[in-house]
FIKOLZA-1660 file (N, C-alpha, C; in steps of 0.1 Angstrom, whole numbers, plus 5000, padded with zeros to 4 digits):
% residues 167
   i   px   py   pz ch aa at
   1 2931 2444 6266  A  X  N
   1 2936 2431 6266  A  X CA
   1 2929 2422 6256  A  X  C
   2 2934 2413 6247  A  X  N
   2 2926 2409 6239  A  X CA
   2 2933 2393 6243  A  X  C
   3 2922 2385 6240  A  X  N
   3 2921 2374 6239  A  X CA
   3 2920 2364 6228  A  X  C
   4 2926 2353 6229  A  X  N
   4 2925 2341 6220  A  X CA
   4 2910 2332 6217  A  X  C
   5 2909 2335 6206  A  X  N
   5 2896 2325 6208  A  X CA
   5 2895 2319 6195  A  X  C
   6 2893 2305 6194  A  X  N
   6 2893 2299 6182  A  X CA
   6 2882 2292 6181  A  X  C
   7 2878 2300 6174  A  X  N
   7 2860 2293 6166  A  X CA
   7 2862 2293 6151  A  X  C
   8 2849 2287 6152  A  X  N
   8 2845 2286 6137  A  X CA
   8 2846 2300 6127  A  X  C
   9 2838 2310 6136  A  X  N
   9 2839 2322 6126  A  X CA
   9 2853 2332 6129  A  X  C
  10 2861 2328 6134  A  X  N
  10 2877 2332 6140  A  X CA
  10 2885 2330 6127  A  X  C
  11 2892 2337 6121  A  X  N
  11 2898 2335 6108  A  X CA
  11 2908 2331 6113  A  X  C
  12 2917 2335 6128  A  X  N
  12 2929 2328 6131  A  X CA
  12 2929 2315 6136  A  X  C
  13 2938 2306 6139  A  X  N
  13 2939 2296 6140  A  X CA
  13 2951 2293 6144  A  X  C
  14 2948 2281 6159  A  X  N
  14 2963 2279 6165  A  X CA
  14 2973 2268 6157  A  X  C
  15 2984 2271 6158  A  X  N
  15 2995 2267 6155  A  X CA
  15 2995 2254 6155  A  X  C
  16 2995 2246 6144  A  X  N
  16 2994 2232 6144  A  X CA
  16 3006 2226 6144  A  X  C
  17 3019 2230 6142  A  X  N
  17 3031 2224 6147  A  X CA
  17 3036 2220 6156  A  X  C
  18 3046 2208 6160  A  X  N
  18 3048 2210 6167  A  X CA
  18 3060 2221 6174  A  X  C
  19 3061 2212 6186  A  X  N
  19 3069 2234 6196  A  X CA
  19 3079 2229 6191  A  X  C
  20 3087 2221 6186  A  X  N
  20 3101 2219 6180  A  X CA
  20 3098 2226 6169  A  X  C
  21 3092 2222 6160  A  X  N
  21 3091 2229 6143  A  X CA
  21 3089 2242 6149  A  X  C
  22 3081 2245 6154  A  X  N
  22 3076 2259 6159  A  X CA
  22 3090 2265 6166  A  X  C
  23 3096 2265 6175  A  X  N
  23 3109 2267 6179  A  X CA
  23 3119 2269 6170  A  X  C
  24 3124 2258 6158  A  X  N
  24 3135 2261 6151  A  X CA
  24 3129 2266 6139  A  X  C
  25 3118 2267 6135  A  X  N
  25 3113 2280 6124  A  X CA
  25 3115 2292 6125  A  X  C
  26 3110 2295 6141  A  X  N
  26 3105 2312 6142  A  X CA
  26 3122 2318 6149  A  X  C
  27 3135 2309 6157  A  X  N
  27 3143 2312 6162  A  X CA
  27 3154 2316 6154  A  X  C
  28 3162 2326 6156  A  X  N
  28 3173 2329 6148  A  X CA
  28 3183 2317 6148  A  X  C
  29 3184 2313 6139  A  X  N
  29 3196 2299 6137  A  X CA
  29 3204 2304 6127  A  X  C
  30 3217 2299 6125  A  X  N
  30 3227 2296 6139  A  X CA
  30 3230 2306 6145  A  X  C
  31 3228 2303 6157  A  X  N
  31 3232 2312 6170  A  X CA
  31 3243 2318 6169  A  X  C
  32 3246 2333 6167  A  X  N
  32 3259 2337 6163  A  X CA
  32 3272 2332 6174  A  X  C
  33 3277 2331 6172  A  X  N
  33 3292 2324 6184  A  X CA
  33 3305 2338 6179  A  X  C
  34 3312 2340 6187  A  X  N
  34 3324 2346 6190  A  X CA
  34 3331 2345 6176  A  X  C
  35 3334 2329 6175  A  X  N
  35 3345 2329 6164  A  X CA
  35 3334 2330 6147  A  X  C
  36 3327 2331 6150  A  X  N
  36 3318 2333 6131  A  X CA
  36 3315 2317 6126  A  X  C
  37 3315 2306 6139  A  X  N
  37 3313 2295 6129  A  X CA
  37 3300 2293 6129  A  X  C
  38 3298 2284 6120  A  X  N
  38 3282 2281 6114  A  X CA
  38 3277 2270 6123  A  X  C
  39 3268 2270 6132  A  X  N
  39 3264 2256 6138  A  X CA
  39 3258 2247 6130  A  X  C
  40 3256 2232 6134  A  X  N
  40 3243 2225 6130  A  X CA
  40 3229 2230 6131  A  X  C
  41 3222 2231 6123  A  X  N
  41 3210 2231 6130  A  X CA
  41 3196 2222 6122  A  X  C
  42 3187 2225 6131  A  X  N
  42 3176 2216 6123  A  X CA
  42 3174 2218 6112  A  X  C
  43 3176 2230 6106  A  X  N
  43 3170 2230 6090  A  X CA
  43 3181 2223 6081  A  X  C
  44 3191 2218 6087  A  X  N
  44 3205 2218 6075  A  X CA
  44 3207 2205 6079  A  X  C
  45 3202 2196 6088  A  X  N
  45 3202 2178 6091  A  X CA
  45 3191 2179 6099  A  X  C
  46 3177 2178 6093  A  X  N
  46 3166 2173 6101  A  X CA
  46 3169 2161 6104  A  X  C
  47 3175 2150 6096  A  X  N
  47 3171 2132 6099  A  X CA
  47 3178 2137 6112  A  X  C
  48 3192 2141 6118  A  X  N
  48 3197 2138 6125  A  X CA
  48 3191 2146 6136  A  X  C
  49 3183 2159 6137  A  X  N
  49 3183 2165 6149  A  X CA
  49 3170 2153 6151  A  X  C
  50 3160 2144 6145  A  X  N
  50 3146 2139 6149  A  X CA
  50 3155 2125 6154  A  X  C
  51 3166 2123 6150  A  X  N
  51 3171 2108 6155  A  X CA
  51 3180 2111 6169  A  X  C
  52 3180 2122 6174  A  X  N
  52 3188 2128 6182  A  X CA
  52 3176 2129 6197  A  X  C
  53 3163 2139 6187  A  X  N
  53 3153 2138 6195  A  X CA
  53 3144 2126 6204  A  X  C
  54 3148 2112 6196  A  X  N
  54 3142 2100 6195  A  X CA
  54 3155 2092 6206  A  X  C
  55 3164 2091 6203  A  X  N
  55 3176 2090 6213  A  X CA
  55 3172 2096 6226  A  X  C
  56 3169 2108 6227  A  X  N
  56 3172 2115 6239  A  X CA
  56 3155 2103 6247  A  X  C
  57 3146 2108 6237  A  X  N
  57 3132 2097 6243  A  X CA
  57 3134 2087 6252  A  X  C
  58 3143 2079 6242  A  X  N
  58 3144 2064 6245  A  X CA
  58 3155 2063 6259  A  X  C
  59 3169 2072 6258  A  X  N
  59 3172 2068 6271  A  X CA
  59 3161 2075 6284  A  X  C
  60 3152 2082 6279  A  X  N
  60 3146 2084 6290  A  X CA
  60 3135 2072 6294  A  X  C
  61 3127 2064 6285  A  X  N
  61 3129 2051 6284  A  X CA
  61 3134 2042 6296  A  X  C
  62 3148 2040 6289  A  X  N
  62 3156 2032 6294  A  X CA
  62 3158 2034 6309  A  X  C
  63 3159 2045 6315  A  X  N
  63 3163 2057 6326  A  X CA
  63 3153 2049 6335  A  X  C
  64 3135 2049 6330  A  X  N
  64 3120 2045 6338  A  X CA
  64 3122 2030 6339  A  X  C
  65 3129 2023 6328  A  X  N
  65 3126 2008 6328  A  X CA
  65 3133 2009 6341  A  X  C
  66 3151 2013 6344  A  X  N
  66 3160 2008 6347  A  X CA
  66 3156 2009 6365  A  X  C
  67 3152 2020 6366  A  X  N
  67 3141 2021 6375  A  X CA
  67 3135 2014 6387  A  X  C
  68 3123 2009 6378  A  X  N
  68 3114 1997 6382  A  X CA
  68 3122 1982 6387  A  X  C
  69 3137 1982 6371  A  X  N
  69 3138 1970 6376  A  X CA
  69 3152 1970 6386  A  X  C
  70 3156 1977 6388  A  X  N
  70 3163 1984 6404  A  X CA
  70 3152 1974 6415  A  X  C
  71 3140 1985 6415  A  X  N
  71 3136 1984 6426  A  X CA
  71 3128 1971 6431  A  X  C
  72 3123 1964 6421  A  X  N
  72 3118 1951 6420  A  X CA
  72 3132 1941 6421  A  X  C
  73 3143 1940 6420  A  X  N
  73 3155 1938 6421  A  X CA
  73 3157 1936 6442  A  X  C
  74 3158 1949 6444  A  X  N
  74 3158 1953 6458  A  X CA
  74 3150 1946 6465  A  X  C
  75 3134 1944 6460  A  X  N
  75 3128 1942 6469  A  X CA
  75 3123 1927 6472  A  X  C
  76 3133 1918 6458  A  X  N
  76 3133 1902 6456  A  X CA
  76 3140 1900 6466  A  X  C
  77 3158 1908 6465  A  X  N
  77 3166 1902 6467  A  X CA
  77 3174 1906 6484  A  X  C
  78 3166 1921 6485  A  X  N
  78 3171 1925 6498  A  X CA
  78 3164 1917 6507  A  X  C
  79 3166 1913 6519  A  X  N
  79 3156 1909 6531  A  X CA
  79 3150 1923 6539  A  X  C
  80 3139 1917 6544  A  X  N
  80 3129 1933 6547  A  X CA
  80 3135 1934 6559  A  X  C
  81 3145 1933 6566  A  X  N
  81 3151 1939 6579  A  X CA
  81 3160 1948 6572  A  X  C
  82 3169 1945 6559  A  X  N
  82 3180 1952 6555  A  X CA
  82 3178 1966 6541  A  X  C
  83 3164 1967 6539  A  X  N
  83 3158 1972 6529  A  X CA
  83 3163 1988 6533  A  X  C
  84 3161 1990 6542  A  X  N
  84 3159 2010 6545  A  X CA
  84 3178 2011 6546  A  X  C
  85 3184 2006 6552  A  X  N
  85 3203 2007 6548  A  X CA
  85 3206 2002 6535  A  X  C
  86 3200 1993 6528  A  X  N
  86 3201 1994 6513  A  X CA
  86 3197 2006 6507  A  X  C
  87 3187 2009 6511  A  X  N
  87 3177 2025 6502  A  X CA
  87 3185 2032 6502  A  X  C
  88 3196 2038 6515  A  X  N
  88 3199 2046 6520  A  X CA
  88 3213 2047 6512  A  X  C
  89 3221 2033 6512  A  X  N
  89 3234 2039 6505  A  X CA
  89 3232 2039 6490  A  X  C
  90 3219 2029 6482  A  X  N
  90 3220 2033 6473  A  X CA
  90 3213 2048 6468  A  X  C
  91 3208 2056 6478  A  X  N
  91 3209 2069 6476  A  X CA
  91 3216 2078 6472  A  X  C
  92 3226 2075 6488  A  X  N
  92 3238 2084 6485  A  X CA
  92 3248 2084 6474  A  X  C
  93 3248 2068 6471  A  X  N
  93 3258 2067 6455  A  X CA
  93 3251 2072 6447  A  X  C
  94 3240 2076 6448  A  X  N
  94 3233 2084 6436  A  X CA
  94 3240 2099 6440  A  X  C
  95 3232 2102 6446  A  X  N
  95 3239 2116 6451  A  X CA
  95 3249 2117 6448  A  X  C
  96 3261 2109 6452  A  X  N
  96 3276 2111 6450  A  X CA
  96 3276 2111 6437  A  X  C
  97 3276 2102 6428  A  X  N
  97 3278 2104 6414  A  X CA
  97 3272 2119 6401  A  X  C
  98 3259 2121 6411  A  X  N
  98 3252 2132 6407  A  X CA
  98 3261 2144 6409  A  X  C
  99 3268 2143 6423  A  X  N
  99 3277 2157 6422  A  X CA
  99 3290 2155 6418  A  X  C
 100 3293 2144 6413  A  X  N
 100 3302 2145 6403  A  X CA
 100 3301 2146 6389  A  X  C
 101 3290 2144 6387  A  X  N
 101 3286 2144 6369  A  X CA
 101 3286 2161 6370  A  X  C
 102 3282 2173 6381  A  X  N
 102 3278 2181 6381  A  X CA
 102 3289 2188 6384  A  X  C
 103 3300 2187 6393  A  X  N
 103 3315 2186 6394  A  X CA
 103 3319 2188 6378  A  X  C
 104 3318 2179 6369  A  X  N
 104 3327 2173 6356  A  X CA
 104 3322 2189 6350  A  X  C
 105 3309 2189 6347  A  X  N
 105 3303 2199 6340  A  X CA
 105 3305 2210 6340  A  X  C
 106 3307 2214 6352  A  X  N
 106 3312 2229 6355  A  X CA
 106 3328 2229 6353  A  X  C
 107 3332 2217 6356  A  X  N
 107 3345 2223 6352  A  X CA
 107 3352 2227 6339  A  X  C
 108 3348 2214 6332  A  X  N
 108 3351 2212 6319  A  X CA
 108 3333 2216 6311  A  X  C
 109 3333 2228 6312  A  X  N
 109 3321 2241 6304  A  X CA
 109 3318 2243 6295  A  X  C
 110 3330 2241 6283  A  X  N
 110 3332 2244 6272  A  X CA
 110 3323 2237 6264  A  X  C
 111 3317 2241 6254  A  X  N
 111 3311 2231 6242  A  X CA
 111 3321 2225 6238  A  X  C
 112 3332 2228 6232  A  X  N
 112 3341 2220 6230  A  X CA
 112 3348 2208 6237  A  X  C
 113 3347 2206 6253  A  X  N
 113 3348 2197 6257  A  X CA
 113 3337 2184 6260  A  X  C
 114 3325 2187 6256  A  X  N
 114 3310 2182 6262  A  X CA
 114 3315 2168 6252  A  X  C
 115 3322 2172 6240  A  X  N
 115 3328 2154 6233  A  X CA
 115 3334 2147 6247  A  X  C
 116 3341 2149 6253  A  X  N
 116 3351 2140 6262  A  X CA
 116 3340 2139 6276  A  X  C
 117 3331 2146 6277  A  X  N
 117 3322 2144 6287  A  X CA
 117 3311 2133 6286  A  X  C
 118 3309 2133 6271  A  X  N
 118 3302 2119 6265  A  X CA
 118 3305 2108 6264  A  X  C
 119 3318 2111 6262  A  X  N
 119 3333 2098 6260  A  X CA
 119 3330 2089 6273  A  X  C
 120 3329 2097 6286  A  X  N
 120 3331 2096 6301  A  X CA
 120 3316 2089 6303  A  X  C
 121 3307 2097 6302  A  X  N
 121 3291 2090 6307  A  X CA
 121 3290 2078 6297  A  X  C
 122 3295 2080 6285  A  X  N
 122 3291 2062 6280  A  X CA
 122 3302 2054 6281  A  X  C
 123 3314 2054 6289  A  X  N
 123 3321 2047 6293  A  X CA
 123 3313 2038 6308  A  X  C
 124 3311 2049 6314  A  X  N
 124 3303 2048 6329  A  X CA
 124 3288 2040 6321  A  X  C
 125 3281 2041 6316  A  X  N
 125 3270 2034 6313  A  X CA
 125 3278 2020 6309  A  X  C
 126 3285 2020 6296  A  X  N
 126 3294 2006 6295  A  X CA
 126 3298 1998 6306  A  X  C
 127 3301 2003 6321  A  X  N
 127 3311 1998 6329  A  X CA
 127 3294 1990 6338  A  X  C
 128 3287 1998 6341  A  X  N
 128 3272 1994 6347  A  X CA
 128 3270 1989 6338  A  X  C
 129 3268 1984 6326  A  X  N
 129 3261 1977 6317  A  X CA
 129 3266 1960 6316  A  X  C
 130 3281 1963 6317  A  X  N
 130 3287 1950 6320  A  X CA
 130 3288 1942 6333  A  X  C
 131 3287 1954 6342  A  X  N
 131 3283 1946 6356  A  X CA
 131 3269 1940 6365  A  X  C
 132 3264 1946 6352  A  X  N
 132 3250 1936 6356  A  X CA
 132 3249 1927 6347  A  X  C
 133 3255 1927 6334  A  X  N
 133 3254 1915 6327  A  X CA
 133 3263 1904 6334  A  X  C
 134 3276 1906 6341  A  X  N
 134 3280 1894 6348  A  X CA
 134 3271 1891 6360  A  X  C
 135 3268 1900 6367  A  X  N
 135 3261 1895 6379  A  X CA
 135 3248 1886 6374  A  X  C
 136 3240 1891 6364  A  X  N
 136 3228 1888 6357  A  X CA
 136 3233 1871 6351  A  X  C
 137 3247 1867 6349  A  X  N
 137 3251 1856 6342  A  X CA
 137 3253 1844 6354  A  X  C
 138 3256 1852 6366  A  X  N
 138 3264 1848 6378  A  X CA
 138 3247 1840 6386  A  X  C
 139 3240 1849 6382  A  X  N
 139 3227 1845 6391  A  X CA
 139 3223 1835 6385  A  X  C
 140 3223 1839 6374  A  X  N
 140 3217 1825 6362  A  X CA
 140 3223 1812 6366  A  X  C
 141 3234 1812 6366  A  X  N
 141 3240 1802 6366  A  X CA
 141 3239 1797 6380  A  X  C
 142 3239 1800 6394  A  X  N
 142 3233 1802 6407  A  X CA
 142 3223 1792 6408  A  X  C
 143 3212 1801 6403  A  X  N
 143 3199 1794 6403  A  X CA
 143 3194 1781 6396  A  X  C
 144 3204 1779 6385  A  X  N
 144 3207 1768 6377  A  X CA
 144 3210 1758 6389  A  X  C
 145 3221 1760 6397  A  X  N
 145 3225 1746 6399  A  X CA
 145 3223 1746 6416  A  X  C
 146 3214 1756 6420  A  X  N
 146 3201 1753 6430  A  X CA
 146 3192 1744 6424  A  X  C
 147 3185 1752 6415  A  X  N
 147 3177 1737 6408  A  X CA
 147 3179 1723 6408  A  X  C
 148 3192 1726 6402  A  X  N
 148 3197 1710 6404  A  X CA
 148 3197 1703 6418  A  X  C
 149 3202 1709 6423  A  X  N
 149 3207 1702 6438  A  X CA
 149 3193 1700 6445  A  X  C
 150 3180 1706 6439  A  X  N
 150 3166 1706 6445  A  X CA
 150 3160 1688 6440  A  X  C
 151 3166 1689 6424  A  X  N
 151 3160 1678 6419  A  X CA
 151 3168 1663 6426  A  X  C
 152 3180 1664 6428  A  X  N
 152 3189 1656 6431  A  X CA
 152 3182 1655 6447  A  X  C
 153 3179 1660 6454  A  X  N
 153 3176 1658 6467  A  X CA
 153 3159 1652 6468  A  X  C
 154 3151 1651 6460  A  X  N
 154 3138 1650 6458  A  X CA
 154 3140 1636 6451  A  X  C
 155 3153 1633 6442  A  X  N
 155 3156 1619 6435  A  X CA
 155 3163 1609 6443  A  X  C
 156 3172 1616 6457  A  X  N
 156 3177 1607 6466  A  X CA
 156 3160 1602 6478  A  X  C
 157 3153 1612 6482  A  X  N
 157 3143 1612 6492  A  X CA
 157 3130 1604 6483  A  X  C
 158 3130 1602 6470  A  X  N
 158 3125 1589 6465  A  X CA
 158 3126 1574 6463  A  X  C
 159 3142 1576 6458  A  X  N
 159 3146 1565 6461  A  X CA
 159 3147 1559 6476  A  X  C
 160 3147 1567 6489  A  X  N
 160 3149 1559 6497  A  X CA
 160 3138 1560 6505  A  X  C
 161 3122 1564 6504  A  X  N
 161 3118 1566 6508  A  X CA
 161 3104 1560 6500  A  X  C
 162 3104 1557 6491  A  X  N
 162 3098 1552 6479  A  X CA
 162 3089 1567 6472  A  X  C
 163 3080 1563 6461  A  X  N
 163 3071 1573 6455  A  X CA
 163 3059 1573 6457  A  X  C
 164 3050 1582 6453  A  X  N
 164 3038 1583 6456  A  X CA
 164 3029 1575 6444  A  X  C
 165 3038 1571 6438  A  X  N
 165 3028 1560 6423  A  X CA
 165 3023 1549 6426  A  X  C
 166 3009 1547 6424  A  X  N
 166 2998 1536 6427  A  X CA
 166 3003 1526 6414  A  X  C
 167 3008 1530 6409  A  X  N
 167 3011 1520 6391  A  X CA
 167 3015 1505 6399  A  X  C
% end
């Protein structure tokens, strides 16, 4: 059994790439397919497979923010008697939607359909994207004219009550 060992006096030396360059260097590309067509691959559009890789990053990103601000969300807005029946169904709509993204997939298998499966999840992000931007406009506007009605009541309870100014 021989072992790895990288020293000074060791002529070999570990792999300084990374496991993606390392991966699409040493792997047979394009992956032969049925009908003889030529895939994309990293050697033939680097910009796009590293802007693909950087995409995939950032919605994961977005995935951690969305997260946090869920759950800081929940725990402003839920009351702590109704917190564990909130947790609970917004579980299950996870679940539910999870076995249908998983449903979609198996059905429609093909590489060639995985376009209209993208079509579908960024429709579905669009549709959540807009519904928290109205709710997000709806609160705004909410809290807005709570405010107001705070100032208006602290301007009537002066006037009739006088101020606290020694002037």
């Amino acid at each position: 059994m021989t072992t790895f060992r990288n020293t000074a006096s060791d002529n070999r030396k570990a792999p300084t790439l990374p496991l993606f360059l390392f991966l699409t260097t040493t792997l047979p590309y394009p992956i032969s397919r049925k009908d003889g067509a030529n895939d994309v691959t990293f050697h033939v559009h680097p910009v796009l497979s590293v802007a693909l890789l950087l995409c995939l990053a950032a919605s994961r990103l977005g995935r951690g923010a969305f997260g946090l601000a869920s759950t800081q969300l929940a725990q402003a807005r839920v009351p702590a008697t109704e917190r564990a029946s909130f947790a609970g169904v917004e579980i299950s709509l996870g679940q539910i939607f999870g076995l249908v993204h998983s449903l979609a997939t198996a059905t429609w298998s093909s590489p060639r359909d995985y376009g209209w499966l993208a079509c579908l999840s960024f429709v579905a992000v669009a549709i959540s994207a807009s519904m928290y931007t109205t709710w997000f406009v709806r609160e705004g506007k909410d809290e807005r004219e709570r405010s107001f009605g705070l100032r208006d009541a602290y301007e009537d309870a002066g006037r009739q009550y006088g101020t606290f100014d020694t002037n």
